[in-house]
MOPAC internal coordinates of N, CA, C and O (Angstrom, degrees):
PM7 1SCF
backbone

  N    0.0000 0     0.00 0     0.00 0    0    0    0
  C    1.4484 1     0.00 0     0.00 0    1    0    0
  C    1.5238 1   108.41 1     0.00 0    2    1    0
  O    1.2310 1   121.47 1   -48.01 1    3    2    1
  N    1.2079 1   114.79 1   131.99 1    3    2    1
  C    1.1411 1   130.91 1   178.18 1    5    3    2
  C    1.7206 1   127.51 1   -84.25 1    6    5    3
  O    1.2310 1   114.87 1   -71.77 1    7    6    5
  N    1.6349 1   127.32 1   108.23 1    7    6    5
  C    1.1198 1   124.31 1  -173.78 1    9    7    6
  C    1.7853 1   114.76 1   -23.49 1   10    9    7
  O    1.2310 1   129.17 1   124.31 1   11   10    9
  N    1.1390 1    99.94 1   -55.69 1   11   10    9
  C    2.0318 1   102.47 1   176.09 1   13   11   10
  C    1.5927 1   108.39 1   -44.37 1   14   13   11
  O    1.2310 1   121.33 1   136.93 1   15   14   13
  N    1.0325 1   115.07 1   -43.07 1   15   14   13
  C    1.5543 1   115.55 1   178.50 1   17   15   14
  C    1.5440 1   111.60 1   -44.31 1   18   17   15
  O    1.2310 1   129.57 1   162.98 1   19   18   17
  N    1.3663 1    99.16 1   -17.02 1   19   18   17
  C    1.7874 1    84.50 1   174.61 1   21   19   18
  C    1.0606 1   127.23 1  -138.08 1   22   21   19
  O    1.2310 1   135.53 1  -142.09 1   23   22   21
  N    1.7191 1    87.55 1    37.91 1   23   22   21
  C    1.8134 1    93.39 1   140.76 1   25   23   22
  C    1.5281 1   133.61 1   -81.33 1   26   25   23
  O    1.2310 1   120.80 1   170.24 1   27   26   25
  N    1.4353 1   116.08 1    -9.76 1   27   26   25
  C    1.8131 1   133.27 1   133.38 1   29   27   26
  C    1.3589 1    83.28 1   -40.67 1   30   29   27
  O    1.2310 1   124.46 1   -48.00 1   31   30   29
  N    1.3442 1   109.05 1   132.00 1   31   30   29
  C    1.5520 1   136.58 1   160.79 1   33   31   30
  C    1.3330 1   103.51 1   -87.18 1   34   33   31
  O    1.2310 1   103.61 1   123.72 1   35   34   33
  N    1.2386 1   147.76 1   -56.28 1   35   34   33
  C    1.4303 1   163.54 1   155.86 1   37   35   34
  C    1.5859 1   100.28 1   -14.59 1   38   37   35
  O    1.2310 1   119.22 1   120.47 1   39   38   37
  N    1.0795 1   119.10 1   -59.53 1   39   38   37
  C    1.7470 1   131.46 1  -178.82 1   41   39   38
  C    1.2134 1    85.80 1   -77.22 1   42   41   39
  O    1.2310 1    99.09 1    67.57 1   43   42   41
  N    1.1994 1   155.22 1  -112.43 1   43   42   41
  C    1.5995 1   155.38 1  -124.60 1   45   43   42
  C    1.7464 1    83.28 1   -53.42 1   46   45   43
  O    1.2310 1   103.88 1   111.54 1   47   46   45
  N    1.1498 1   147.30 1   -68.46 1   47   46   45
  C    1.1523 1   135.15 1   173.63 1   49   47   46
  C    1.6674 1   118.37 1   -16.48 1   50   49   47
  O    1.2310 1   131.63 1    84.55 1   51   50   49
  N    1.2604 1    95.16 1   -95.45 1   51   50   49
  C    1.5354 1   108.90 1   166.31 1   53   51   50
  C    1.6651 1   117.06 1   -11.96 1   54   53   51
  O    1.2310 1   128.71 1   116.78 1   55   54   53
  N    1.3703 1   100.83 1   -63.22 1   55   54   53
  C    1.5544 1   103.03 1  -168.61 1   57   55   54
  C    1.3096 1   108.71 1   -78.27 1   58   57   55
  O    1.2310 1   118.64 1   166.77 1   59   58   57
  N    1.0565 1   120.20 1   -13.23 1   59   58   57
  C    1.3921 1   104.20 1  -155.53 1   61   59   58
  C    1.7419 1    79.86 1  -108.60 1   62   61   59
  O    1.2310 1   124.02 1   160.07 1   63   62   61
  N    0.7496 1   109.89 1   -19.93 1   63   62   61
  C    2.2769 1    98.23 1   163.87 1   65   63   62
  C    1.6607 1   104.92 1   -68.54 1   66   65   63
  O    1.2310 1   125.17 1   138.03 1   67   66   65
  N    1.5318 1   107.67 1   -41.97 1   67   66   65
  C    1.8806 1   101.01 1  -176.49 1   69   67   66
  C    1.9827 1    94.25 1   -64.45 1   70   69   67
  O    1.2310 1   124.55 1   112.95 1   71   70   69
  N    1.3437 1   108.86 1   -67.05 1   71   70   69
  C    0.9291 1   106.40 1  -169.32 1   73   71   70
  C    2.2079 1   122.86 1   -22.65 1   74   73   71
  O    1.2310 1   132.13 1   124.56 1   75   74   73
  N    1.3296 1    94.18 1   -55.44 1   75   74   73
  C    1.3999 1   119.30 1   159.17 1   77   75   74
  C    1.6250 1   107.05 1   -41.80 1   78   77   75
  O    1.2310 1   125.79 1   104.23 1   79   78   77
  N    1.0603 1   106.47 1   -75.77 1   79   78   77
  C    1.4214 1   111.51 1  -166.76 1   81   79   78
  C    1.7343 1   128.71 1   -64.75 1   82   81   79
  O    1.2310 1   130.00 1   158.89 1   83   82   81
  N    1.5088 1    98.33 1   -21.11 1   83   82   81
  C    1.4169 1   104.83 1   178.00 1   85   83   82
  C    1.6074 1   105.21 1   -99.36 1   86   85   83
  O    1.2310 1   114.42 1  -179.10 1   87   86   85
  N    1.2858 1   128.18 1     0.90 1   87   86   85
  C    1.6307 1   141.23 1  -157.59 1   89   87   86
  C    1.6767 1    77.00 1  -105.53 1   90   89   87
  O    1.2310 1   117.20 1   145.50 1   91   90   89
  N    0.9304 1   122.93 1   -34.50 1   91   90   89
  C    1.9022 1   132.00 1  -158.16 1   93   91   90
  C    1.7866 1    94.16 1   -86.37 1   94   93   91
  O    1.2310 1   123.30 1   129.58 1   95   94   93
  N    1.5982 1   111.28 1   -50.42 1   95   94   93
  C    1.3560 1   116.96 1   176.10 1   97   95   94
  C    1.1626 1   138.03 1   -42.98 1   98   97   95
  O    1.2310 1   127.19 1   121.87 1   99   98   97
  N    1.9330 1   103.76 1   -58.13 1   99   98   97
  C    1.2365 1   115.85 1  -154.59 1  101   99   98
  C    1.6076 1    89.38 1  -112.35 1  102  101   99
  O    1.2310 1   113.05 1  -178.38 1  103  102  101
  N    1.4272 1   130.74 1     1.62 1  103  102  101
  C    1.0179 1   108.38 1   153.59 1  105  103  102
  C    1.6089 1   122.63 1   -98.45 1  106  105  103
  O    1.2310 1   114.27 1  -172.78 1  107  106  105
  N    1.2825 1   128.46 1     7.22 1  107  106  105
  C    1.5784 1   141.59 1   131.97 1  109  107  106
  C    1.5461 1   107.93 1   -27.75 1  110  109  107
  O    1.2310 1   138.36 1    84.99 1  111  110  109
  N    1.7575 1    82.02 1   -95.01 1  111  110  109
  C    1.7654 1    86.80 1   159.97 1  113  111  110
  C    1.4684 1   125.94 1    -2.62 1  114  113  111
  O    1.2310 1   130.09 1    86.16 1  115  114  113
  N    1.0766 1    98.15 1   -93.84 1  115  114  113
  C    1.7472 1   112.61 1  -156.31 1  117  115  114
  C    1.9374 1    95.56 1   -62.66 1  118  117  115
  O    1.2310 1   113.95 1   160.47 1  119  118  117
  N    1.4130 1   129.06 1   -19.53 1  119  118  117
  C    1.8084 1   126.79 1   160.52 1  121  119  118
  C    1.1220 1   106.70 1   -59.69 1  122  121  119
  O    1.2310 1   121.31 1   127.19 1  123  122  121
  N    1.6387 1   115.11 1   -52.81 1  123  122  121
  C    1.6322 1   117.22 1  -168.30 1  125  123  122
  C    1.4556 1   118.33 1   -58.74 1  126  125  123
  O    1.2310 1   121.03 1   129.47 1  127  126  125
  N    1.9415 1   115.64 1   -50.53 1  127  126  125
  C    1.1227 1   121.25 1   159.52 1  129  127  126
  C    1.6947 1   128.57 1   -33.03 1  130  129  127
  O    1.2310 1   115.33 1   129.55 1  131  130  129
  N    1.0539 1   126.47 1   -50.45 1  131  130  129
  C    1.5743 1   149.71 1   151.08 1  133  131  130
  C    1.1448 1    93.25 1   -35.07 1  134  133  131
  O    1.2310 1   112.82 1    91.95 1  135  134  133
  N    1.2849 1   131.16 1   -88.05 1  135  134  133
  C    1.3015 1   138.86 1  -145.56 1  137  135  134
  C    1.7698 1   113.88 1   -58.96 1  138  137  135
  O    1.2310 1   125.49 1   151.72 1  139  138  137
  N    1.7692 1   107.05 1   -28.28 1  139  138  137
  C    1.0634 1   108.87 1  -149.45 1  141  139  138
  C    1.9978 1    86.63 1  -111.65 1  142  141  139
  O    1.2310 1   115.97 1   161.26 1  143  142  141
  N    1.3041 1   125.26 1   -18.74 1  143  142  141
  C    1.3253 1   128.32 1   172.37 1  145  143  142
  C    1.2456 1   120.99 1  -135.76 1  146  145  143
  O    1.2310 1   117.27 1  -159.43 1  147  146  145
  N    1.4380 1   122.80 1    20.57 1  147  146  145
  C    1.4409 1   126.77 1   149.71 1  149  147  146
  C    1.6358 1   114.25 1    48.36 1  150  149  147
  O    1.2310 1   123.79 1  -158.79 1  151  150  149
  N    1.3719 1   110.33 1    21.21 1  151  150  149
  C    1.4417 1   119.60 1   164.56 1  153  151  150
  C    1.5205 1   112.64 1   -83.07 1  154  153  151
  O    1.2310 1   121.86 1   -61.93 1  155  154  153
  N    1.3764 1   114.05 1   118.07 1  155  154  153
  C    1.7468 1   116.95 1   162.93 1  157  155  154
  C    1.0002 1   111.07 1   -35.30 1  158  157  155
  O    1.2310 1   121.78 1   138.44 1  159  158  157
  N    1.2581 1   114.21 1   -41.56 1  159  158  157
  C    2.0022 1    84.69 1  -165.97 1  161  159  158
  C    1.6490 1   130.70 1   -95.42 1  162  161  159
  O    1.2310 1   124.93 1  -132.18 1  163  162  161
  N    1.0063 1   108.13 1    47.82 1  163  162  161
  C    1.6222 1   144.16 1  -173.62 1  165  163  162
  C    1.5214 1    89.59 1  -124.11 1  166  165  163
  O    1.2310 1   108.82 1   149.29 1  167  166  165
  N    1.4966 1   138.53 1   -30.71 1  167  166  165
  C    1.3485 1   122.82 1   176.66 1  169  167  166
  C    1.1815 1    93.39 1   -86.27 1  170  169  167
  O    1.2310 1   103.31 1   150.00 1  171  170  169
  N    1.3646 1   148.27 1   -30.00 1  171  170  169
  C    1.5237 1   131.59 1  -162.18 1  173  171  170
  C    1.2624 1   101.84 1   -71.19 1  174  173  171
  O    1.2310 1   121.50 1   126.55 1  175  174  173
  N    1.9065 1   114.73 1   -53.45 1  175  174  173
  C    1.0272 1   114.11 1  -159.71 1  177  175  174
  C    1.6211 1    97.62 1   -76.39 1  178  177  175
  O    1.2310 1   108.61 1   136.91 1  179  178  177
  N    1.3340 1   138.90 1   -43.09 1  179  178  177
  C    1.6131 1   105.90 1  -174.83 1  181  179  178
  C    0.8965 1   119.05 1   -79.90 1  182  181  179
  O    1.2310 1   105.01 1  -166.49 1  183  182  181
  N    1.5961 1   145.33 1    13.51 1  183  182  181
  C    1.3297 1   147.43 1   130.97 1  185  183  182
  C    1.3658 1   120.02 1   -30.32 1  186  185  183
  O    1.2310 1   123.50 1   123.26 1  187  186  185
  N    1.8732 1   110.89 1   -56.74 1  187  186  185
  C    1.2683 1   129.50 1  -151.84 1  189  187  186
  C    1.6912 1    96.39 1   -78.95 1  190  189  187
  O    1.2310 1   126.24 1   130.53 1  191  190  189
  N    1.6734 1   105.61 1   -49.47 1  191  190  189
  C    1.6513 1   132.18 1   179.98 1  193  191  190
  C    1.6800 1   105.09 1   -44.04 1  194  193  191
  O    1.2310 1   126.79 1   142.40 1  195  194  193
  N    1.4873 1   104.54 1   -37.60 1  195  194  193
  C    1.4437 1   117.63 1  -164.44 1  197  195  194
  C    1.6462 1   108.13 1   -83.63 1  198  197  195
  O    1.2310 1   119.78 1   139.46 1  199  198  197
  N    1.3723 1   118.02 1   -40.54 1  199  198  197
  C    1.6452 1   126.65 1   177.19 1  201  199  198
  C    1.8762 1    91.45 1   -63.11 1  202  201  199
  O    1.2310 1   118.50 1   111.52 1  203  202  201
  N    1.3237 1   120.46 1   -68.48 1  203  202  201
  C    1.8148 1   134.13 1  -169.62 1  205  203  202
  C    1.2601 1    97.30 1   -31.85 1  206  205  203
  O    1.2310 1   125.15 1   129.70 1  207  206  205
  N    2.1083 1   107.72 1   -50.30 1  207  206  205
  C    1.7047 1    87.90 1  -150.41 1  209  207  206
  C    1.5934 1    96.67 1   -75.83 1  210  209  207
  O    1.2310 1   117.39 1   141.63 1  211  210  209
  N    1.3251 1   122.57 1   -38.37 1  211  210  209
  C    1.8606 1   120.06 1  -165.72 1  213  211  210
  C    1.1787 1    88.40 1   -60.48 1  214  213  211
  O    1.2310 1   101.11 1   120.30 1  215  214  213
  N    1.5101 1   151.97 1   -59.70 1  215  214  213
  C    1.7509 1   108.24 1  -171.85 1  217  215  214
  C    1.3684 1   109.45 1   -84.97 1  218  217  215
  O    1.2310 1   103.47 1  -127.58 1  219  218  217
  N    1.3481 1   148.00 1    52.42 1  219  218  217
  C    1.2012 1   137.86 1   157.72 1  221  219  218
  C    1.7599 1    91.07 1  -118.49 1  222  221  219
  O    1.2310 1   120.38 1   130.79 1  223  222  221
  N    1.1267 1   116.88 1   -49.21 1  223  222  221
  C    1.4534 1   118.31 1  -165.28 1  225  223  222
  C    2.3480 1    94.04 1   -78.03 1  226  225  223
  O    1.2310 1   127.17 1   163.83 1  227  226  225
  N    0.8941 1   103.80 1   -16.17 1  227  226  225
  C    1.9817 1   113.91 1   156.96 1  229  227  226
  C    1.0884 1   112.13 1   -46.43 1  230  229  227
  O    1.2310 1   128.48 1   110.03 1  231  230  229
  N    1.6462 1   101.27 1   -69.97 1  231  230  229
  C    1.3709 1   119.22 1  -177.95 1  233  231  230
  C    1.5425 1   118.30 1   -31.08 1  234  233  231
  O    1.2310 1   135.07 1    93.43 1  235  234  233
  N    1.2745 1    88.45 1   -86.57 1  235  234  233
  C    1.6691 1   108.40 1   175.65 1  237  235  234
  C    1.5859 1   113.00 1   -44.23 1  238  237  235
  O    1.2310 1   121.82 1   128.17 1  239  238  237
  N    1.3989 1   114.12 1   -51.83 1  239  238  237
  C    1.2576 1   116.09 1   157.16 1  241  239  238
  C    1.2596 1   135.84 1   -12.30 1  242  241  239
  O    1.2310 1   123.09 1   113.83 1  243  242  241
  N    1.1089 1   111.68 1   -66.17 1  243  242  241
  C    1.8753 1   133.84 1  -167.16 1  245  243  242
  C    1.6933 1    80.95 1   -92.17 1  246  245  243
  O    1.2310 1   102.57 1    96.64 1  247  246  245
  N    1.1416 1   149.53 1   -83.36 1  247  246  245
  C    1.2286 1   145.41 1   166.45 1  249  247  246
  C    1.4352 1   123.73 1    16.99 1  250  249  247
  O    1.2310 1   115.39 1   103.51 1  251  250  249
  N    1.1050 1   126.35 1   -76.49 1  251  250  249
  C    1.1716 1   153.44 1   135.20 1  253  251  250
  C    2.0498 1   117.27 1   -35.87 1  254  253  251
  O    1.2310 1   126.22 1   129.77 1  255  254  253
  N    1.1435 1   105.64 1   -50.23 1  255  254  253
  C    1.5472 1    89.71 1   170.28 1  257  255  254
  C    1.4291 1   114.59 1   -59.15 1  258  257  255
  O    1.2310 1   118.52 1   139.11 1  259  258  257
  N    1.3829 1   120.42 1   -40.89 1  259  258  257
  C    1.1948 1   135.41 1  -160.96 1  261  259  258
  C    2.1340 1   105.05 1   -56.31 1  262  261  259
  O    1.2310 1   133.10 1   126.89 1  263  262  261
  N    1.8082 1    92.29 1   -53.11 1  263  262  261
  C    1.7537 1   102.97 1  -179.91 1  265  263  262
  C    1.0257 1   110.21 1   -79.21 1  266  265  263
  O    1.2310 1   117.13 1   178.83 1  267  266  265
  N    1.5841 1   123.06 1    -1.17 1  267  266  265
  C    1.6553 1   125.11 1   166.02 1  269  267  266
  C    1.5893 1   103.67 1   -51.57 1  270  269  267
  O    1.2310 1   124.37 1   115.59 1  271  270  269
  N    1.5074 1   109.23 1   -64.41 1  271  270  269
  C    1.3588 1   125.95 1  -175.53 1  273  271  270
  C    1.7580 1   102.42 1   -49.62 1  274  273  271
  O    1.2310 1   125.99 1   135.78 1  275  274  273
  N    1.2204 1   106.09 1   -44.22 1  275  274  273
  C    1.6719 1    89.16 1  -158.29 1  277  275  274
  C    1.3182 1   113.71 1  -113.22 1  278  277  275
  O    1.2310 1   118.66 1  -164.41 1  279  278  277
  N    1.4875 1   120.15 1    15.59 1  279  278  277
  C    1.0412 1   117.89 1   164.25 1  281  279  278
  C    1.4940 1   126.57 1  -140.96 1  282  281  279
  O    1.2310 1   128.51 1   -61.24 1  283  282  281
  N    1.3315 1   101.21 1   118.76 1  283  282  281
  C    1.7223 1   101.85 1  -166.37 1  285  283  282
  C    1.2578 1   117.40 1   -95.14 1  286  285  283
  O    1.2310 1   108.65 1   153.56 1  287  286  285
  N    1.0664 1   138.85 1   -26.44 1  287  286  285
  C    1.7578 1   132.16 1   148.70 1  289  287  286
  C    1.1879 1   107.37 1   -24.83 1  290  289  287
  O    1.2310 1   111.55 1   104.33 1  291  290  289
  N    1.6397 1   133.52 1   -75.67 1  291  290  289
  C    1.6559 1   120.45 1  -174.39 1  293  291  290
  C    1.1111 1   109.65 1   -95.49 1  294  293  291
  O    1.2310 1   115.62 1  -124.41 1  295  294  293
  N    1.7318 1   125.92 1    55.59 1  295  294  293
  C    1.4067 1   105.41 1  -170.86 1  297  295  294
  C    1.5295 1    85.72 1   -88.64 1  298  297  295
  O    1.2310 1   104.26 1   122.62 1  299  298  297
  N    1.2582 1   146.64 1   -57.38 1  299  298  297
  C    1.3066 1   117.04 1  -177.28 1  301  299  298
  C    1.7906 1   140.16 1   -73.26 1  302  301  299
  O    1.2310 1   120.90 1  -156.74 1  303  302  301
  N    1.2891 1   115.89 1    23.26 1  303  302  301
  C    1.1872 1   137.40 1   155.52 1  305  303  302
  C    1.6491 1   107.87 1   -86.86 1  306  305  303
  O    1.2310 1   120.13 1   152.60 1  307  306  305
  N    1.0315 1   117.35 1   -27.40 1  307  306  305
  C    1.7348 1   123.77 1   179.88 1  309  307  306
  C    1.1559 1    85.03 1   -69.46 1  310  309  307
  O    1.2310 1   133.24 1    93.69 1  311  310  309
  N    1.6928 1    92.01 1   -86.31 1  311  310  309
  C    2.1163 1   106.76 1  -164.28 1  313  311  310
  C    1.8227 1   108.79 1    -9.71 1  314  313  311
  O    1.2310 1   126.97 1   123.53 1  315  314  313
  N    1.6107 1   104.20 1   -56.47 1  315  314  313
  C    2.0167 1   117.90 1  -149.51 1  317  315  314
  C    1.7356 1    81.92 1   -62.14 1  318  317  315
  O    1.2310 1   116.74 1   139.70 1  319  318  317
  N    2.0663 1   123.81 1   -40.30 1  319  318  317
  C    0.9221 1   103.32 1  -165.62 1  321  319  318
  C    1.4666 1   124.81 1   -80.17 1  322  321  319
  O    1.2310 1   127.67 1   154.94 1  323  322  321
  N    1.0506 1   102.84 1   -25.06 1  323  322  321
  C    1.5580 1   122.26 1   169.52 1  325  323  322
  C    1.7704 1   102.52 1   -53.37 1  326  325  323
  O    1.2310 1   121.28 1   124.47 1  327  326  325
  N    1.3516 1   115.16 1   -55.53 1  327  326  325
  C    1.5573 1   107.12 1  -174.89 1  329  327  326
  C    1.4620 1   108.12 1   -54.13 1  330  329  327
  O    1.2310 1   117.60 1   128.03 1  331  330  329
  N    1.4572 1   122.17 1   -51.97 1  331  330  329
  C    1.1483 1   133.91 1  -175.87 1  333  331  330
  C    2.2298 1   109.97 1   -37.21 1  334  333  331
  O    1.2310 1   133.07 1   107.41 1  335  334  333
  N    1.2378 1    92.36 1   -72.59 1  335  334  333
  C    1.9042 1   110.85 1   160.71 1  337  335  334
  C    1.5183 1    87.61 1   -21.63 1  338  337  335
  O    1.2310 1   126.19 1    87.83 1  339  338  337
  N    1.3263 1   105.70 1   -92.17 1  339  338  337
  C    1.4043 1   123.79 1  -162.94 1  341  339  338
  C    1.6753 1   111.42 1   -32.81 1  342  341  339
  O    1.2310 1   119.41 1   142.15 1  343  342  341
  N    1.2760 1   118.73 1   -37.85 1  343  342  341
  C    1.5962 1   125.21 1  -177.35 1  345  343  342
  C    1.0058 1   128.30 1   -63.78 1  346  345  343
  O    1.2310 1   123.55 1   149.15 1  347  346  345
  N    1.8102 1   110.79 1   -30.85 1  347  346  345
  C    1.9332 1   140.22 1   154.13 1  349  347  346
  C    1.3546 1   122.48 1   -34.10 1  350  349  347
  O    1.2310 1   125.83 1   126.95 1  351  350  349
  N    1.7936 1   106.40 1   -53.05 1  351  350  349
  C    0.8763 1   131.33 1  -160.99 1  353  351  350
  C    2.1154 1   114.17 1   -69.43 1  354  353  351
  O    1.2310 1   124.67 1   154.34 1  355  354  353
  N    1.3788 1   108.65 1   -25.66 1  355  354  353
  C    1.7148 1    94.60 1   165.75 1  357  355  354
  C    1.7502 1    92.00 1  -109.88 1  358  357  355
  O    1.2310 1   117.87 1  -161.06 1  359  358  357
  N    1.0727 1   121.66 1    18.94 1  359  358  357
  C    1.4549 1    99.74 1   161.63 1  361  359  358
  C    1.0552 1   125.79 1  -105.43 1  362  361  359
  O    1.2310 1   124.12 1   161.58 1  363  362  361
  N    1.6549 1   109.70 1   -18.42 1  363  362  361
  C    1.8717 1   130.35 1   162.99 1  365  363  362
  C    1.7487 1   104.08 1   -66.15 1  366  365  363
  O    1.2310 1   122.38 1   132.00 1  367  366  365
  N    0.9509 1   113.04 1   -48.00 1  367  366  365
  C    1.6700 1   122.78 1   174.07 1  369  367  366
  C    1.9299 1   107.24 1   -49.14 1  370  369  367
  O    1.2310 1   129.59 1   126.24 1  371  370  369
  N    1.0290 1    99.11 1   -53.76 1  371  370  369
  C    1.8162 1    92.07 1   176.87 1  373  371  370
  C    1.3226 1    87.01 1   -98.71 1  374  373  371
  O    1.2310 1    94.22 1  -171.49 1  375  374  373
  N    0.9407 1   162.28 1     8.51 1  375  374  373
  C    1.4225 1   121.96 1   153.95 1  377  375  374
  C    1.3902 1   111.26 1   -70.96 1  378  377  375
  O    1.2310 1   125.15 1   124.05 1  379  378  377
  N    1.9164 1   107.72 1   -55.95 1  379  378  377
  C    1.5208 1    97.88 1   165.04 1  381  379  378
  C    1.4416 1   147.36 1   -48.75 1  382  381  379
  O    1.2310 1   124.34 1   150.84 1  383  382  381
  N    1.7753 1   109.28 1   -29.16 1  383  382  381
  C    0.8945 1    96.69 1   155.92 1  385  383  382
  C    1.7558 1   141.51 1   -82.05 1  386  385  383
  O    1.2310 1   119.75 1   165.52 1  387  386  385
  N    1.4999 1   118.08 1   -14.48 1  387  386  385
  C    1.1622 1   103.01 1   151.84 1  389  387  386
  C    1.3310 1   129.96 1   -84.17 1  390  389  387
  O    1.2310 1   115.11 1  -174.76 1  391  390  389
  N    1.4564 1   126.88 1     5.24 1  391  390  389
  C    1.5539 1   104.96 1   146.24 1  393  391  390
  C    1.2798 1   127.81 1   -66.06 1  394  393  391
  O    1.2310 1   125.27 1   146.54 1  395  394  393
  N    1.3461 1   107.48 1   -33.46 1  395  394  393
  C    1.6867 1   111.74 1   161.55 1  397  395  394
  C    1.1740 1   121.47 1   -31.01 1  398  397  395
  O    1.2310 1   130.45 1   114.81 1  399  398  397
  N    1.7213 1    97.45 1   -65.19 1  399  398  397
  C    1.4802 1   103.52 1  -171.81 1  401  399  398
  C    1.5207 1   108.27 1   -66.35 1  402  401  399
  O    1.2310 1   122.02 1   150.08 1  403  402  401
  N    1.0712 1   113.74 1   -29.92 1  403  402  401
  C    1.7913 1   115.36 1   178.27 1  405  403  402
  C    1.5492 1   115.86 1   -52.87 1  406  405  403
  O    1.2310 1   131.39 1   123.14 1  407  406  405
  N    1.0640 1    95.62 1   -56.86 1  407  406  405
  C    2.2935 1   126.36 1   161.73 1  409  407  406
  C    1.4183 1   100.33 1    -1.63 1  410  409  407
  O    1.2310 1   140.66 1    87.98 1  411  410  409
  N    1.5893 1    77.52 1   -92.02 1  411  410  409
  C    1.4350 1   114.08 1   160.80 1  413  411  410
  C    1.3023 1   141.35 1    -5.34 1  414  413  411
  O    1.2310 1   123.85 1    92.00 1  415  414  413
  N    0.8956 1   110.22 1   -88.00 1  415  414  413
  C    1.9389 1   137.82 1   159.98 1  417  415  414
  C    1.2660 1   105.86 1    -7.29 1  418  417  415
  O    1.2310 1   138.96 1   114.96 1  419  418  417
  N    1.8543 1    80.84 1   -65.04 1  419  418  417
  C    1.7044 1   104.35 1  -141.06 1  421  419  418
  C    1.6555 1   113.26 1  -102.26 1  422  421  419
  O    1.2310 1   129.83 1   162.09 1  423  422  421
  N    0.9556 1    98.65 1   -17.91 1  423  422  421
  C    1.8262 1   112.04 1   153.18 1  425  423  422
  C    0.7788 1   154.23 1   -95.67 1  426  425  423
  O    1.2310 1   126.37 1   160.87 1  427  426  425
  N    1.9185 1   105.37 1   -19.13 1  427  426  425
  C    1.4752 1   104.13 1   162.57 1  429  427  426
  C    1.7482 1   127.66 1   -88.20 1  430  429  427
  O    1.2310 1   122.46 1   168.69 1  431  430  429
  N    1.1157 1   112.90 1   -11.31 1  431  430  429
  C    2.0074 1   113.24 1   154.00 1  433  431  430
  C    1.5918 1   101.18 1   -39.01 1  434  433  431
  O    1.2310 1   120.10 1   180.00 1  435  434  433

């Protein structure tokens, strides 16, 4: 997909809910993996997964605030997506911080 593609408001919508929603998934994922085989490097990578997704899910973010302002036909199709973003945001926060705390634990012995 091509950045121009979302100058369709309809598509920048869309994606930026998957975007949301699979950032919500696969960083589940990549805790559960950890959780379920206690291999480190499931902490690197949802550390690394966790910095990628906040500026990709930024992106879209500010994106969308911006056509909040200037467009009033989908302003509440924006808003639901904007809340959605917004819902990531204390579950990316403890996820990162218990990889921290995981980090932690298990590396400093």
């Amino acid at each position: 997909m091509n950045i121009n593609s979302f100058e369709n408001i309809d598509v920048l919508i869309s994606f930026s809910k998957k975007i949301a929603l699979w950032s919500f998934f696969i960083g589940t994922l990549i805790l559960l993996l950890y959780y379920f085989t206690l291999l480190g490097v499931f902490i690197y990578l949802g550390l690394f997964f966790s910095i990628a997704a906040i500026f990709l899910n930024g992106f879209f973010f500010i994106k969308l605030l911006f056509l909040l302002k200037e467009n009033k036909e989908k302003r509440s199709s924006i808003f639901q997506t904007i809340l959605l973003m917004l819902a990531n945001i204390p579950i990316g926060i403890f996820y990162i911080y218990l990889g921290f705390e995981i980090f932690s634990s298990h590396y400093s012995d």
